[in-house]
DSSP file (Angstrom, degrees, kcal/mol; ACC not computed):
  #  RESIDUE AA STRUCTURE BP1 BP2  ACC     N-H-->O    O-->H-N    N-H-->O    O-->H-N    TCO  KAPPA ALPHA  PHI   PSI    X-CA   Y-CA   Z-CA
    1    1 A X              0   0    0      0, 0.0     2,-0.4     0, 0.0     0, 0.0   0.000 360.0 360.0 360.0 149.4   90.1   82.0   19.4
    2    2 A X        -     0   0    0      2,-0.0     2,-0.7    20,-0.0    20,-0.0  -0.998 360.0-167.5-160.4 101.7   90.6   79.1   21.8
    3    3 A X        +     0   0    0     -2,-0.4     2,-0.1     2,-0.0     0, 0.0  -0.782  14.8 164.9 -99.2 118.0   94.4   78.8   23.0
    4    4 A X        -     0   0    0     -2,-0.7     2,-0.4     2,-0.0     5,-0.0  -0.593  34.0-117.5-124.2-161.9   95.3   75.4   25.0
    5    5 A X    >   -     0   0    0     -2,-0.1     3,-1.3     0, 0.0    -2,-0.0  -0.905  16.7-129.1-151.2 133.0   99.2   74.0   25.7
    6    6 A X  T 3  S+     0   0    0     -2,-0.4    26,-0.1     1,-0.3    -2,-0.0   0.097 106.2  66.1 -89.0   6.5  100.1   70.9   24.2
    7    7 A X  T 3  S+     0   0    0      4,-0.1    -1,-0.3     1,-0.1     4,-0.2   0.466  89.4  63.7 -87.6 -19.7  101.3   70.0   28.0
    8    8 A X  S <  S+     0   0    0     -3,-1.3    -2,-0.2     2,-0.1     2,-0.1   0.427  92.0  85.3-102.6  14.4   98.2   70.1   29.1
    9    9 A X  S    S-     0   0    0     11,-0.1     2,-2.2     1,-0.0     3,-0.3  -0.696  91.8 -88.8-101.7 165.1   97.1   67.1   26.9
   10   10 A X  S >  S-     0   0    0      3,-0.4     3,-1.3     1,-0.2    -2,-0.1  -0.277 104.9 -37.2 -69.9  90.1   97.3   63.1   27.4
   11   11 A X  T 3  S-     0   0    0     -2,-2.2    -1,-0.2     1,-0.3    23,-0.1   0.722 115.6 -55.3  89.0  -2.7  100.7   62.6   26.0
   12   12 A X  T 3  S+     0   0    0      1,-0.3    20,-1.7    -3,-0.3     2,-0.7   0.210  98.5 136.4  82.2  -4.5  100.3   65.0   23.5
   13   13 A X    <   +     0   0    0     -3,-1.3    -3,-0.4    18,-0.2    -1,-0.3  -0.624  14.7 150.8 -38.9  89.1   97.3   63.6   22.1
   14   14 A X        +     0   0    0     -2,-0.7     8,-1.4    16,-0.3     9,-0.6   0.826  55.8  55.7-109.5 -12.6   95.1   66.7   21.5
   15   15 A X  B    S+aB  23  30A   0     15,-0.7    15,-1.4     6,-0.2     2,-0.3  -0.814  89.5  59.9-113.9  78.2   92.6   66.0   18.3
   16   16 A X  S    S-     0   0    0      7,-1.2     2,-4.2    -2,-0.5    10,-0.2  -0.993  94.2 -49.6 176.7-167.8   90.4   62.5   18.8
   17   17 A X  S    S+     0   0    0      8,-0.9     2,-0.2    -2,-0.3     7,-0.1  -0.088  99.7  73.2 -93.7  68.0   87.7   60.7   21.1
   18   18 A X  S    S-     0   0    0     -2,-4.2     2,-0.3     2,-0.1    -2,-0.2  -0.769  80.8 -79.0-144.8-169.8   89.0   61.1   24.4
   19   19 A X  S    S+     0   0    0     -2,-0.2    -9,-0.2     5,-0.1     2,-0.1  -0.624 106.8  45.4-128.2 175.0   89.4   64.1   27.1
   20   20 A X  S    S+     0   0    0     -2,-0.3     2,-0.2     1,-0.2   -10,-0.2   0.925  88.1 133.9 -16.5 156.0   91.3   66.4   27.4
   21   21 A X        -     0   0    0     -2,-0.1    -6,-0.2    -6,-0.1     3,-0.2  -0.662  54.3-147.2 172.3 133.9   90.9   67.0   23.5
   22   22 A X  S    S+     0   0    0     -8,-1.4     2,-0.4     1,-0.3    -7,-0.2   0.485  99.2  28.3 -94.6  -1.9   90.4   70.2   21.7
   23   23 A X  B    S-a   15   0A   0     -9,-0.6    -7,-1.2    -7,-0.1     2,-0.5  -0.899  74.8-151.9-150.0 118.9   88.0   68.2   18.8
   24   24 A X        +     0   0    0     -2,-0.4     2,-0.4    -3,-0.2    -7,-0.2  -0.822  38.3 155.0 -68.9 119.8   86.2   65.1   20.2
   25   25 A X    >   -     0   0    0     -2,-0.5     3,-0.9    -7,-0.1    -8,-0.9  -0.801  46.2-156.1-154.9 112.2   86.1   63.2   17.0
   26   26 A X  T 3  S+     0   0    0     -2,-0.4    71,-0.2   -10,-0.2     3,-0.1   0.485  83.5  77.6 -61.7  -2.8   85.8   59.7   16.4
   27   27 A X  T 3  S-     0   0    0      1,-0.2     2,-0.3    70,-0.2    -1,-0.2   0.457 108.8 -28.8 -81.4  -8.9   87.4   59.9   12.8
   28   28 A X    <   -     0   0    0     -3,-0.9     2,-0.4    69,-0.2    68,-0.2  -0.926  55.9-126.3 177.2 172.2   91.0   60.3   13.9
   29   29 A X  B     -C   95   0B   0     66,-2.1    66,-4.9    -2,-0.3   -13,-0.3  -0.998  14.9-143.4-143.4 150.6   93.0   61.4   16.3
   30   30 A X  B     +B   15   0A   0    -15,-1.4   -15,-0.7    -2,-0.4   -16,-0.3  -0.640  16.6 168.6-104.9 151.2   96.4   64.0   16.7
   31   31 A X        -     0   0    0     62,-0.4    62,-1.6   -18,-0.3     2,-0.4  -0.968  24.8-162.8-169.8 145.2   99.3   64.1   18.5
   32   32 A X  E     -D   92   0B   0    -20,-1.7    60,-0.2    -2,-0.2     2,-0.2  -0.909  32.5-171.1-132.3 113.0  102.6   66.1   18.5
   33   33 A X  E     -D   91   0B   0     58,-0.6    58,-1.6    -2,-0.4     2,-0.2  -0.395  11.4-163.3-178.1 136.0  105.2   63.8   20.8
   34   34 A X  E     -D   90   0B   0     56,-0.2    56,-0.2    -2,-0.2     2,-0.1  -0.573   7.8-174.4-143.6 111.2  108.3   64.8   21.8
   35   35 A X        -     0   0    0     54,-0.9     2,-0.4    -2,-0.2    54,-0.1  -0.324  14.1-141.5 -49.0 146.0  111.1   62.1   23.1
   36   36 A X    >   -     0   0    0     52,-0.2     3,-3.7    -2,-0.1    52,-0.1  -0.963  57.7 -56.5-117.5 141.8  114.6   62.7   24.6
   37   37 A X  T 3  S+     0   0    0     -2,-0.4    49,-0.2     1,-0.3    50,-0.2   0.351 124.0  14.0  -2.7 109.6  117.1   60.7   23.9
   38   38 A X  T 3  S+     0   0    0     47,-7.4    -1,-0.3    48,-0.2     2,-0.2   0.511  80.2 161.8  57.4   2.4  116.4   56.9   24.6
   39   39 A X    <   -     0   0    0     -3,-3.7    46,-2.0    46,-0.2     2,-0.4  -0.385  23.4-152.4 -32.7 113.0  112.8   57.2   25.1
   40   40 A X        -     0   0    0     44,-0.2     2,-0.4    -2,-0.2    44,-0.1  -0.894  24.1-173.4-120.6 136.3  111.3   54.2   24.8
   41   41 A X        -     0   0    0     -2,-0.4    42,-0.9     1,-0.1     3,-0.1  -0.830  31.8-122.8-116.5  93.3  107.7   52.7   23.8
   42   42 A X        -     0   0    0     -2,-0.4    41,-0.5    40,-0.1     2,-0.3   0.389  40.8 -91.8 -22.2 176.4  107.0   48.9   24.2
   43   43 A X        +     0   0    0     39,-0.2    63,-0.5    37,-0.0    39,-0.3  -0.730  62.6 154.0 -75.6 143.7  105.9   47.2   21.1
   44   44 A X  B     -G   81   0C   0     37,-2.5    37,-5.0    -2,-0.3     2,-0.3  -0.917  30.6-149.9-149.0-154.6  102.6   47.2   20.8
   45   45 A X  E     -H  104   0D   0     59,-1.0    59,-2.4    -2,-0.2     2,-0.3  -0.926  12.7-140.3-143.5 163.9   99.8   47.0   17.9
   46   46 A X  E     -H  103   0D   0     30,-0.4    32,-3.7    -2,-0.3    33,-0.3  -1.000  16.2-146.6-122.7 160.3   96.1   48.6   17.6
   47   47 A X  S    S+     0   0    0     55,-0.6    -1,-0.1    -2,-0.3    30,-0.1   0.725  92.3  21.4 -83.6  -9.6   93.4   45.9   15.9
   48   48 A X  S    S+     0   0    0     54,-0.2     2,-0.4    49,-0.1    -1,-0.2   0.314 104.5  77.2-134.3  20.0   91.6   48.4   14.4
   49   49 A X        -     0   0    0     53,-0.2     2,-0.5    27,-0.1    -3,-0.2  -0.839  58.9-137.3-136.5 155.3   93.3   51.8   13.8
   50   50 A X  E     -E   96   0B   0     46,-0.5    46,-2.3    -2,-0.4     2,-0.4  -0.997  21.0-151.3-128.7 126.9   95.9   52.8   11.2
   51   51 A X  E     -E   95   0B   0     24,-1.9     2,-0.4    -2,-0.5    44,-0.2  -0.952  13.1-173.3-111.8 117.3   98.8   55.0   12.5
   52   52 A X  E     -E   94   0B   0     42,-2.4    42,-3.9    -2,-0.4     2,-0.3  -0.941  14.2-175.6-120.5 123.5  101.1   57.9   10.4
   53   53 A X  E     -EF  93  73B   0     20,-2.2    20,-2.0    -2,-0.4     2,-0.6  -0.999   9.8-167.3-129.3 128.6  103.8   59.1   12.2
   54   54 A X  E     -EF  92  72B   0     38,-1.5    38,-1.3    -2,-0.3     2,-0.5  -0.902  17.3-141.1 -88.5 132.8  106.1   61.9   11.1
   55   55 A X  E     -E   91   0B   0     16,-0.9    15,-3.1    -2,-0.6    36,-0.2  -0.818  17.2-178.8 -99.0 120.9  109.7   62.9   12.7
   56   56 A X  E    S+     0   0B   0     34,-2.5     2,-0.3    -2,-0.5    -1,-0.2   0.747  71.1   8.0 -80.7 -37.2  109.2   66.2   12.3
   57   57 A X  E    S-E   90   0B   0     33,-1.5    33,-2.2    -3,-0.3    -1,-0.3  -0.892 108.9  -3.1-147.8 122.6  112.8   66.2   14.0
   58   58 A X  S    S-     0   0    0     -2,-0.3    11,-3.6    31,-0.3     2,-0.3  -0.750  73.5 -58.1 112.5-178.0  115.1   64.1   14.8
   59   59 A X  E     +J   68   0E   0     -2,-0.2    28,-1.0     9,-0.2    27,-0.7  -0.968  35.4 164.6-143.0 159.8  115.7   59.9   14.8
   60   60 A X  E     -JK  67  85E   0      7,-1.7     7,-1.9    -2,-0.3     2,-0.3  -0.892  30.2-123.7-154.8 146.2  114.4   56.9   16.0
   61   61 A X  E     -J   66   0E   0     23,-1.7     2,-0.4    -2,-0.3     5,-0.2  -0.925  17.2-173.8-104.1 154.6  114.4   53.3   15.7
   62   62 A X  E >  S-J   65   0E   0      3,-0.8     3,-2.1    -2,-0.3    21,-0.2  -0.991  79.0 -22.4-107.2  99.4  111.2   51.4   15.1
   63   63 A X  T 3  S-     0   0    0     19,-1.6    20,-0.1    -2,-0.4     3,-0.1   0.715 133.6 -50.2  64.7   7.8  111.7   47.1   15.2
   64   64 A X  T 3  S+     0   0    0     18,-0.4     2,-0.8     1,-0.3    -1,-0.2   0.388 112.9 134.9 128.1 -29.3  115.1   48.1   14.4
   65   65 A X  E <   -J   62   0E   0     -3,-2.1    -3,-0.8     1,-0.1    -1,-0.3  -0.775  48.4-134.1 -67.5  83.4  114.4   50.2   11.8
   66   66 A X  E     +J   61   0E   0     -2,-0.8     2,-0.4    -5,-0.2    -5,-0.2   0.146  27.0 169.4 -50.8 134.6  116.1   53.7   11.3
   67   67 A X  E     -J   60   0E   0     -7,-1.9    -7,-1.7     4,-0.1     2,-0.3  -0.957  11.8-162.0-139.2 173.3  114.0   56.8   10.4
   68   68 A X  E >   -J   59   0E   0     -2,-0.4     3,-5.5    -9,-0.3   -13,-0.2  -0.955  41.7 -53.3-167.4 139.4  115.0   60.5   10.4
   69   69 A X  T 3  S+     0   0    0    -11,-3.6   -13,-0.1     1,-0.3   -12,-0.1   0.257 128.8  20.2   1.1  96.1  114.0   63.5   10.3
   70   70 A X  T 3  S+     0   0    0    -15,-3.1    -1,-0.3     1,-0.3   -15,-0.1  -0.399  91.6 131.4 107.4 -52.6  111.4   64.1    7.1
   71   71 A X    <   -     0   0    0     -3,-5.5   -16,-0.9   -17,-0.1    -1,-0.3   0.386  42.9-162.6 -20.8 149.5  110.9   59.9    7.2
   72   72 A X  E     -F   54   0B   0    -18,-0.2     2,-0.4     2,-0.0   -18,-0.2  -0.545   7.0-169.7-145.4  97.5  106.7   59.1    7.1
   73   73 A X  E     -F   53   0B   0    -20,-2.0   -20,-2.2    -2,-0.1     2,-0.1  -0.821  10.3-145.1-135.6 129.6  106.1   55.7    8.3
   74   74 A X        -     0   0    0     -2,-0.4     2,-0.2   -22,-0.2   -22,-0.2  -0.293   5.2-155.6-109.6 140.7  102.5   54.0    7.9
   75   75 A X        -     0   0    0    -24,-0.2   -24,-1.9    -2,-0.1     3,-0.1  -0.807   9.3-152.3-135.9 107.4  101.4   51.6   10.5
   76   76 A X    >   -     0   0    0    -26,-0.2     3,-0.9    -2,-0.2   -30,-0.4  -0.308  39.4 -89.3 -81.6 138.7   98.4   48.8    9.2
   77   77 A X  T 3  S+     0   0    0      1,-0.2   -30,-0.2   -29,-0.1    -1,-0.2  -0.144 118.0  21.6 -50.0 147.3   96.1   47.6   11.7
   78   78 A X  T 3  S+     0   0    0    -32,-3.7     2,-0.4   -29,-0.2    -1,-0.2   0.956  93.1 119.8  60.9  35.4   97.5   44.3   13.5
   79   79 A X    <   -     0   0    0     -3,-0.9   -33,-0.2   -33,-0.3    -1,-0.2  -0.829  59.7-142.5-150.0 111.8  101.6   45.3   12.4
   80   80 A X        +     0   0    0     -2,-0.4     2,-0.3   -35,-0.1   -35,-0.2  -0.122  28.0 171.0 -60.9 123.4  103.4   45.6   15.7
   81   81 A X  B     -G   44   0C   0    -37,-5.0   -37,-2.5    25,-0.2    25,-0.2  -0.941  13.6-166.5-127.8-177.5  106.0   48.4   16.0
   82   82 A X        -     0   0    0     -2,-0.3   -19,-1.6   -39,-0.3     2,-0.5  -0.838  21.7-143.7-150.2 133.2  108.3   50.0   19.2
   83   83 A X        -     0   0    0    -42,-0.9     2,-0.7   -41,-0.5   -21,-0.2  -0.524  12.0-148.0-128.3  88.4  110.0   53.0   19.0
   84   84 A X        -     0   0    0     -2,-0.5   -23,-1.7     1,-0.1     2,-0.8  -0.242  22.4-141.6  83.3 -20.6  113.2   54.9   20.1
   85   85 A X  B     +K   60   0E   0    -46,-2.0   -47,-7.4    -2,-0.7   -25,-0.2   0.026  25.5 171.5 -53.5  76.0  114.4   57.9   20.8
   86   86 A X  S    S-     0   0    0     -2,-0.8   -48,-0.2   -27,-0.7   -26,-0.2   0.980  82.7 -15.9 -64.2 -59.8  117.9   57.6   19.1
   87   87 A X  S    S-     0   0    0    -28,-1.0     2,-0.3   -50,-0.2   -49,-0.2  -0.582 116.6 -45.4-112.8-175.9  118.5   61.6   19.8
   88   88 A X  S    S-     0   0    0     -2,-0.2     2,-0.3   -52,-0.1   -52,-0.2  -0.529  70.3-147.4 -87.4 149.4  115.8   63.7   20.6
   89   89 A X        -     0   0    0     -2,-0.3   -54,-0.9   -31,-0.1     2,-0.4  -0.797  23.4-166.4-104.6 135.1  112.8   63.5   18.7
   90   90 A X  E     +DE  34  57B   0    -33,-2.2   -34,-2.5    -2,-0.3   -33,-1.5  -0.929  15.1 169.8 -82.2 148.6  110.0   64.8   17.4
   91   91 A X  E     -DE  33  55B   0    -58,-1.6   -58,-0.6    -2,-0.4     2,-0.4  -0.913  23.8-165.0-141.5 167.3  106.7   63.5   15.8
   92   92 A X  E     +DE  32  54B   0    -38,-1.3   -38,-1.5    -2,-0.3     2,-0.5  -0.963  28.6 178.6-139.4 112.1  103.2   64.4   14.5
   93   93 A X  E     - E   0  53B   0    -62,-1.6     2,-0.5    -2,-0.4   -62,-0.4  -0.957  15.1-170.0-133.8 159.3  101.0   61.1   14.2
   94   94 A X  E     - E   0  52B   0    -42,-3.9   -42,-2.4    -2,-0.5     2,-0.5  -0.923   8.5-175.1-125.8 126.1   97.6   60.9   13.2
   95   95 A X  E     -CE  29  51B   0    -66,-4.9   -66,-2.1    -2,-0.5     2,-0.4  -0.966  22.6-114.4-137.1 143.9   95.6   57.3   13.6
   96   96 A X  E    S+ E   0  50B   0    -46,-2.3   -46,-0.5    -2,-0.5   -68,-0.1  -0.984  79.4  19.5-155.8 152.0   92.3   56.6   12.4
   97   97 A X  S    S-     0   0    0     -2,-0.4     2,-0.9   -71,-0.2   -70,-0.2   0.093  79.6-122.3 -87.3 157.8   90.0   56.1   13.2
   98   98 A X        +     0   0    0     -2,-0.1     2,-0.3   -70,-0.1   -70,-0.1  -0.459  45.2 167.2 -68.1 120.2   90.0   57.3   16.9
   99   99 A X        -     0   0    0     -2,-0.9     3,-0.4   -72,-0.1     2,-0.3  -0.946  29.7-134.3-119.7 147.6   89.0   53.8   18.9
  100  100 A X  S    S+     0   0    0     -2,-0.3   -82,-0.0     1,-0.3   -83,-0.0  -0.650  89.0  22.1-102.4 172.4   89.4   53.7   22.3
  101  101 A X  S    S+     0   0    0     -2,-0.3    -1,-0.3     2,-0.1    12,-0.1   0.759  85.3 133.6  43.2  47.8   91.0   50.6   23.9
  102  102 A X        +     0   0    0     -3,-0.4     2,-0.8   -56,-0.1   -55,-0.6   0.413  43.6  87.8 -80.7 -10.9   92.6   50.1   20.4
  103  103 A X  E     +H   46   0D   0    -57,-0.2    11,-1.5   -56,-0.1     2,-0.5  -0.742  48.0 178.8-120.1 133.5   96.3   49.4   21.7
  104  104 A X  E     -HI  45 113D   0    -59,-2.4   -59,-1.0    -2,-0.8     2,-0.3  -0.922  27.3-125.9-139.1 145.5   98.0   46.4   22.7
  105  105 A X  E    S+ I   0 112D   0      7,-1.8     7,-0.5    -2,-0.5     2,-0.4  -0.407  72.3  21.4 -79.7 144.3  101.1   45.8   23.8
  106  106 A X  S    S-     0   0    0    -63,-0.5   -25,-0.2    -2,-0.3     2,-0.2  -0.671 101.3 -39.1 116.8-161.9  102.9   43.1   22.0
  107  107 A X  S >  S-     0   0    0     -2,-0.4     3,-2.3     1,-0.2   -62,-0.1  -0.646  82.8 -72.1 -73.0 131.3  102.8   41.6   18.9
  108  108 A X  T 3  S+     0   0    0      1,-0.3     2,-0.8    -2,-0.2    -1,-0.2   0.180 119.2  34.5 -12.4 135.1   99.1   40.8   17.4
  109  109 A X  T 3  S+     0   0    0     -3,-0.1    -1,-0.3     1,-0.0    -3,-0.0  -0.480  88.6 100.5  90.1 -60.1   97.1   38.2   18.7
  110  110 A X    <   -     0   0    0     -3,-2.3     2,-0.6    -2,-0.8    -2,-0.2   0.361  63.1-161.1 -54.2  12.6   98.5   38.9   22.7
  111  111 A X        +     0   0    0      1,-0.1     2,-1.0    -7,-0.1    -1,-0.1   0.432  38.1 143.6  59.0   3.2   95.3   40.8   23.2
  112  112 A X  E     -I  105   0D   0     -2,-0.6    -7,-1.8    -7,-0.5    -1,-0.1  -0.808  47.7-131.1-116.9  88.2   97.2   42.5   26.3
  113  113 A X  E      I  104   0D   0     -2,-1.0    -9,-0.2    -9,-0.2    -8,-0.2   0.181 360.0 360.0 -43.3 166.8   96.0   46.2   26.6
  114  114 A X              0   0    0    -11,-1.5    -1,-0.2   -10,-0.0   -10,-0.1   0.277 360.0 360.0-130.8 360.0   98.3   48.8   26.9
């Protein structure tokens, strides 16, 4: 058994192809996120990666967009979001595959790593 703290990862990122990481894996990567209230995350995009984010608790806007608590909201390579923290939040998102240098801030095309 192999016990770690979800503080003691980048951002909460612990499952995909970076360090700290309790599975190096280049097929996806995990993260369990927690926001207070008005947390905010530019827009950005990745070109190659597909992103599922659940609020395990809480709600948030995305572009504008409400979700809550149970919501599961799909992110396509090259379709921009930012998101939120209308109260505090939780999330679990999974993107795959893990690429590094896959996120940039802005809208598609601005090429301007994050």
């Amino acid at each position: 058994m192999n016990i770690s703290r979800l503080e003691s990862m980048m951002k909460g990122w612990f499952i995909g192809d970076f360090e700290p990481s309790l599975k190096n894996t280049k097929e996806f990567e995990v993260a369990v996120k927690k926001y207070a209230a008005g947390d905010y995350e530019s827009e950005h995009y990745h070109a190659v990666a597909s992103e599922y984010t659940v609020i395990v608790e809480g709600e948030a806007e995305m572009l504008g967009k409400r979700v809550r608590t149970g919501d599961i909201i799909l992110i396509e390579p090259h379709e921009s979001t930012d998101f939120r923290a209308v109260v505090d939040t939780i999330t679990v998102v999974v993107k795959t595959p893990s690429v590094k240098n896959d996120k940039f801030l802005g809208k598609p095309g601005d090429k301007q790593h994050a």
